[in-house]
N, C-alpha and C positions, 0 to 999 in steps of 0.2 A: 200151505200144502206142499211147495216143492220143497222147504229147505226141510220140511219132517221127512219126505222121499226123498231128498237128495238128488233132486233134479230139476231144474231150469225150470222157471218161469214159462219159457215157452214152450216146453215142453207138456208141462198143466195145458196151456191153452189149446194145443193142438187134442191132448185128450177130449178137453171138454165140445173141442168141436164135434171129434167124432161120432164122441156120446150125443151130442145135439142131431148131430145128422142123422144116424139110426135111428131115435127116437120121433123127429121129424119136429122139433122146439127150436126157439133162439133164445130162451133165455134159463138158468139155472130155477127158477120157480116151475116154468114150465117141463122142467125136466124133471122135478119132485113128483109134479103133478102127474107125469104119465106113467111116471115110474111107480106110484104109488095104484093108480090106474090098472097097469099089466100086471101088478102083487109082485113088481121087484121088490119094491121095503113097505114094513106092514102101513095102515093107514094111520095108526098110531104110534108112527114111531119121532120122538123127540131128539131133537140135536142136541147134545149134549155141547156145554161151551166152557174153558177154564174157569168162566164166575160162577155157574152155576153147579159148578160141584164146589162152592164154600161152602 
């Protein structure tokens, strides 16, 4: 994720705390889950990943 934005390593992390803190999660699943939860992203939405568009 950073070298696709162009920024640091630690810079993602501090994002993802943020996002964590607001949300009130410690981990990236549980941040899905709440986000999914409040209808930030639909409940059926799939991650798309570079294999899975062969």
């Amino acid at each position: 994720m950073a070298k696709k934005h162009h920024i640091s390593q630690r810079s993602v992390e501090k994002h993802l705390s943020r996002i964590f803190n607001k949300l009130h999660v410690s981990s990236r699943i549980e941040a899905v889950e709440k986000a999914k939860q409040l209808g930030l992203i639909p409940e059926l939405h799939v991650l798309r990943t570079p294999s899975s568009d062969r």
